[in-house]
PAMI-247454 format. One record per residue (C-alpha): z, x, y. Coordinates in steps of 0.05 Angstrom, whole numbers, always signed. Layout:
BEGIN
zz,xx,yy
Z,X,Y
...
//
This chain:
BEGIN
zz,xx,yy
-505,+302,-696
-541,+353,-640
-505,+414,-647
-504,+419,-569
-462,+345,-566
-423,+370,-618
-406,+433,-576
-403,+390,-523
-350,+340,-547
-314,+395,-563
-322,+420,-485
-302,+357,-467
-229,+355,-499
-218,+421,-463
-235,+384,-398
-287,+436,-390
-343,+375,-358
-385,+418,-323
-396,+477,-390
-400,+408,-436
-452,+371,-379
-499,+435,-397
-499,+425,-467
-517,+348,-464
-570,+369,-416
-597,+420,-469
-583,+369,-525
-630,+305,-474
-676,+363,-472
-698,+361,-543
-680,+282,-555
-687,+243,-496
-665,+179,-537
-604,+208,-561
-550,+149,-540
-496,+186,-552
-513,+248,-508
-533,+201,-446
-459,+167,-465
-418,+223,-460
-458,+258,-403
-443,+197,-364
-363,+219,-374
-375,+293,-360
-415,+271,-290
-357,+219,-270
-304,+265,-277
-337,+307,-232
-351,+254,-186
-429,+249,-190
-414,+174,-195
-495,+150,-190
-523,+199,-242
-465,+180,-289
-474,+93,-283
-551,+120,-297
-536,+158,-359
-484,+108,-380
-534,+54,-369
-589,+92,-406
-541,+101,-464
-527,+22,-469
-608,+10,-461
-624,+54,-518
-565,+35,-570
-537,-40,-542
-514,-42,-606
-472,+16,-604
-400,+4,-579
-389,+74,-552
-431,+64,-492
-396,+17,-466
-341,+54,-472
-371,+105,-430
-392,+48,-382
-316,+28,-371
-302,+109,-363
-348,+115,-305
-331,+43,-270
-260,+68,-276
-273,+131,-248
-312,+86,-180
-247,+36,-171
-288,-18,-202
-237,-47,-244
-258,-111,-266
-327,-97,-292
-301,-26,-326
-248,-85,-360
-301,-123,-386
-349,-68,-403
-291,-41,-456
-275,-109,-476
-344,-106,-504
-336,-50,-539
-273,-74,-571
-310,-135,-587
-366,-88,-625
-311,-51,-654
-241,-57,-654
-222,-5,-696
-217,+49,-642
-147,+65,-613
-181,+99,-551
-220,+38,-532
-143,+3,-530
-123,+68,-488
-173,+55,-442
-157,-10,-424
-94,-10,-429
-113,+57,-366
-144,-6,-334
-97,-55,-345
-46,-3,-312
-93,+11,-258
-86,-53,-232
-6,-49,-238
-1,-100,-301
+42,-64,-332
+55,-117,-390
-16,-118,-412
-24,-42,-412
+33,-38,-455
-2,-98,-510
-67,-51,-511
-35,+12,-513
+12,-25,-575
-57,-59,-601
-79,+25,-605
-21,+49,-640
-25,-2,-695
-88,+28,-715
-61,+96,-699
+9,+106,-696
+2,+185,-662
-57,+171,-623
-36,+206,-555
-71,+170,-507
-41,+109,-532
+28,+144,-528
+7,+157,-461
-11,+99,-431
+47,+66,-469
+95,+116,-428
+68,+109,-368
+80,+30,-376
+156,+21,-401
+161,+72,-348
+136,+32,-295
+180,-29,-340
+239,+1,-331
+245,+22,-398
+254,+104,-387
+294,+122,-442
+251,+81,-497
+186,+122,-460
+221,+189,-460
+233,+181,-534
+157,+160,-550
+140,+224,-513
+184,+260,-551
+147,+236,-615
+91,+254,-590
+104,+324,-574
+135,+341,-642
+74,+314,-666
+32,+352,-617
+76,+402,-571
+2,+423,-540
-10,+366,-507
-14,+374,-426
-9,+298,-410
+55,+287,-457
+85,+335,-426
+67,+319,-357
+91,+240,-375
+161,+269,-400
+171,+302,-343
+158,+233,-295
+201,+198,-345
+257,+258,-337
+251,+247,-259
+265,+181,-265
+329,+196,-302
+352,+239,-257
+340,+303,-297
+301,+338,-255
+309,+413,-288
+292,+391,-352
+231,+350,-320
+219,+413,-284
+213,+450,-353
+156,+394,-379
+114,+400,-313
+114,+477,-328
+85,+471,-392
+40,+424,-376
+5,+472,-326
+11,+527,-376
-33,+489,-422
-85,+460,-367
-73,+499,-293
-118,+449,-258
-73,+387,-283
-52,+356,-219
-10,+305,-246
+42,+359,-268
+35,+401,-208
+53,+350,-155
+115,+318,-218
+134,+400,-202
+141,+390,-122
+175,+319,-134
+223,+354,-178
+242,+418,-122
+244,+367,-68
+301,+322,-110
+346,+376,-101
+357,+354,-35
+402,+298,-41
+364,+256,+16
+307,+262,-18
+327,+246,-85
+349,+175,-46
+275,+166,-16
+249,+193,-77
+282,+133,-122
+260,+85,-71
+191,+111,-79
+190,+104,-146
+218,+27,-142
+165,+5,-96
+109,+43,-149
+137,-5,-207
+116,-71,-156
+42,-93,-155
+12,-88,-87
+23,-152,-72
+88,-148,-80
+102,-85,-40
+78,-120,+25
+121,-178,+13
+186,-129,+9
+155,-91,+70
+140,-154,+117
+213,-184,+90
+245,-126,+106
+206,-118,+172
+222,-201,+182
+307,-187,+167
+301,-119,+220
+271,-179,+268
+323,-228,+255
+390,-185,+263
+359,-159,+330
+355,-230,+348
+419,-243,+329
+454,-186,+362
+425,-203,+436
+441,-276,+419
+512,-249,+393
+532,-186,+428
+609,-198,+408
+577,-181,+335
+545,-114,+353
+604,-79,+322
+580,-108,+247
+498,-110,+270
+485,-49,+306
+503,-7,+234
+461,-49,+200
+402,-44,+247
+410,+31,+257
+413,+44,+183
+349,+4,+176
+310,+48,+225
+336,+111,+199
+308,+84,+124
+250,+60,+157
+236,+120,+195
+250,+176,+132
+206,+130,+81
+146,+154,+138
+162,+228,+147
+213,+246,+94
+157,+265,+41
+126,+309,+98
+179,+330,+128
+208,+371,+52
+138,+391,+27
+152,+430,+101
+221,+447,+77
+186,+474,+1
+139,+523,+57
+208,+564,+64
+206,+571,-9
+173,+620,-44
+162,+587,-104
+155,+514,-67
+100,+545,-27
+65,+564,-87
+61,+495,-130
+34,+456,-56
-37,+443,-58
-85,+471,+3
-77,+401,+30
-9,+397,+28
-1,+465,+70
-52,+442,+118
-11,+380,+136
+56,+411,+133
+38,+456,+179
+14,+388,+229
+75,+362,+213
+120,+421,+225
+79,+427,+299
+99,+347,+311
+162,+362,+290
+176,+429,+347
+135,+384,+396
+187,+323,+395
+244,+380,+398
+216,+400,+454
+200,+339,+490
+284,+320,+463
+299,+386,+502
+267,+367,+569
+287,+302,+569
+356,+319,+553
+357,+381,+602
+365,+335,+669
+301,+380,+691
+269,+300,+708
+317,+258,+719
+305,+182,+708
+234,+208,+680
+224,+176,+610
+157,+215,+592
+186,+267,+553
+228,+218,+515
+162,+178,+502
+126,+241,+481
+182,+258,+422
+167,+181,+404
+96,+194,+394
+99,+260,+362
+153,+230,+309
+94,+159,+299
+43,+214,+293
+84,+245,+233
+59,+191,+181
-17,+184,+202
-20,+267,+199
+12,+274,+142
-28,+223,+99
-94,+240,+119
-112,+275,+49
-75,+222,+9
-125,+165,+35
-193,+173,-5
-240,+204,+26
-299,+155,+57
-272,+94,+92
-204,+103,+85
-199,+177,+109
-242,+154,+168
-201,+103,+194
-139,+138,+183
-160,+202,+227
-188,+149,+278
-107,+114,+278
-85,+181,+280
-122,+196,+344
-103,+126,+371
-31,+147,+360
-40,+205,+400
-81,+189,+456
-27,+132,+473
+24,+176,+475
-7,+234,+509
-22,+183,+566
+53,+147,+560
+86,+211,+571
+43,+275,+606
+22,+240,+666
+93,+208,+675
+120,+292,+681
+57,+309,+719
+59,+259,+769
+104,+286,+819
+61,+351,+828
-7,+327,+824
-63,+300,+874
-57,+240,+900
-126,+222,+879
-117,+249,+802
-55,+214,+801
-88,+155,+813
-144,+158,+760
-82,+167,+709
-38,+108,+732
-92,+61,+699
-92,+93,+631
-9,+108,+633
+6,+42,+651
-43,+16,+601
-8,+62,+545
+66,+49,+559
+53,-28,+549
+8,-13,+480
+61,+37,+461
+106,-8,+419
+40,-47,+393
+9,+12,+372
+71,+58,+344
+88,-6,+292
+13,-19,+274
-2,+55,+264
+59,+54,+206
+30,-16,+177
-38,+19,+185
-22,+77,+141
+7,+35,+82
-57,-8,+74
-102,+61,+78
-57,+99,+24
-63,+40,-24
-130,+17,-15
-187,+41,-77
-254,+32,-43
-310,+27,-96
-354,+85,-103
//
């Protein structure tokens, strides 16, 4: 083997892609052919996110050694790594078909199969690995991740456990425990895990934001949001939107039912209320403590740039509405429902803002910024002209009753579609 793929395989397990990308370059430099370097360039490039060069490479690696399973493998790596599940699924499949004697083919798609929330089947190819290698960690992994997901937490927290006695180095077990731990309840020994998982790989992200999960449970509203959160990750898509347009359907029905039945309203109105108030904190409430972790001096540390960035929009929405609470409250207008209006809007822009960076970027990032400014234009126009108008001009009054009117019919429309808006951008994977 090159000595330059050998260093850079070796690159490679310290997720050092860019350092190994330079010696595959080096090693293509004096074999062009060389399958195996084009192979596990394509990996370097992908996790970096130079998605065309690394299909190429991939591709060249297949056209030079078809016969070789390994470049397939890479294949599945890179169409994993652009949301293009299927054909990365049948590009491994081929390479298990070449050769299925390698646990991390099974690791891969059993990565695949959990991808696309079967939890089952990533579970029978992460098994399928470990029967050829009983301590293969990615197998142990993936294998985690799924009785996790199953329900199973105790029976994952023990295969992790294996694991780490077997290899206490290894970032992802650790980072896995510590999910497994949160979904326990044990958050200071999950705490513990995440720690040492950044310890042995800073740049793991996976631990850092199981850290900020684990700081934010010790608030005891957010450990309830936090389990519900979880829940809803174990159901396929598919299955989330049904419980979200039931839910939504029920919240329709008992509203019916009250103005239908107001000698009822004693039993309904609780039940309403309480499903606005969940409603409402499964928007804001993972916004609303990352904002809480910025008066924390070690919270502040473990948020990401990002996170920071939209905390700080949030905490702004969140004085705004105060505000607008304040005035409206304050008798200052009487009978004048903008400022009540405006709080609305600043609390419906709380969701939008604060997922901005959790959409991918491209498409989905777009379209959420362009909701978010939807969101506020309406209610800048249902509530600032409705303050202003008793002061201004006649004539400027009248160029805003067009666009206020306009807004405080769209309000409702808009404030609902904005929420169902945000849930479809988080969990869609455009293909790169």
């Amino acid at each position: 083997m090159n000595p330059h793929v050998q260093r850079a395989l070796l690159l490679l397990e310290q997720d050092r892609h860019e350092m190994a990308a330079q010696e595959l370059r080096q090693a293509l430099a004096d074999a062009p052919d060389d399958a195996l370097a084009h192979a596990v360039l394509a990996i370097c490039l992908a996790a970096g996110k130079q998605y065309d060069e690394a299909t190429g490479e991939a591709e060249s690696a297949i056209h030079l050694a078809p016969d070789q399973p390994f470049g397939f493998y890479a294949y599945s790596v890179v169409l994993r790594a652009r949301n293009r599940f299927p054909a990365a699924q049948e590009a491994i499949q081929q390479a298990i078909g070449m050769d299925s004697t390698q646990p991390s083919y099974f690791a891969q798609l059993g990565q695949l199969q959990f991808d696309q929330r079967r939890w089952n089947k990533a579970l029978e190819a992460a098994d399928a690995g470990l029967a050829l290698d009983p301590e293969n960690v990615e197998c142990v992994n993936v294998r985690a991740m799924a009785l996790v997901r199953l329900g199973r937490k105790m029976d994952a927290g023990n295969a992790l456990k294996a694991a780490l006695a077997h290899d206490p180095e290894d970032e992802f077990a650790h980072a896995n425990l510590g999910w497994a731990l949160i979904e326990q309840g044990d958050h200071e020994a999950a705490m513990e895990h995440f720690r040492e998982a950044l310890r042995l790989n800073p740049q793991l992200d996976w631990a850092r934001q199981g850290i900020i999960e684990a700081m934010k449970a010790k608030y005891f509203i957010y450990r309830i949001m936090l389990g519900y959160f979880l829940w809803m990750m174990k159901l396929t898509r598919q299955m989330q939107w049904y419980f979200l347009i039931g839910a939504y359907l029920g919240f329709r029905f008992l509203v019916s039912l009250n103005q239908s039945h107001p000698e009822w309203s004693f039993w309904l109105m609780p039940l309403i209320i309480a499903y606005v108030a969940f409603a409402l904190m499964t928007w804001i409430a993972t916004p609303l403590f990352n904002l809480a972790l910025r008066l924390n001096r070690f919270g502040r540390l473990a948020l990401s740039r990002e996170q920071i960035v939209t905390s700080t929009w949030v905490g702004c929405c969140v004085l705004a509405a105060l505000i607008f609470l304040g005035v409206f409250f304050s008798g200052l207008f009487p009978d004048n429902y903008g400022p009540l209006f405006g709080a609305m809007a600043c609390v419906f822009m709380i969701p939008p803002l604060s997922n901005i960076y959790n959409c991918e970027p491209g498409r989905p990032r777009i379209l959420i910024v362009l909701v978010t400014a939807i969101m506020g234009l309406v209610g800048f126009f249902s509530s600032v002209p409705l303050l202003l108008f008793p002061v201004l001009p006649e004539s400027l009054a009248g160029l805003l009753a067009l666009p206020t009117i306009a807004s405080l019919k769209a309000f409702p429309l808009v404030a609902l579609g904005s929420q169902i808006a945000v849930n479809f951008l988080v969990m869609s994977r455009p293909r790169h």
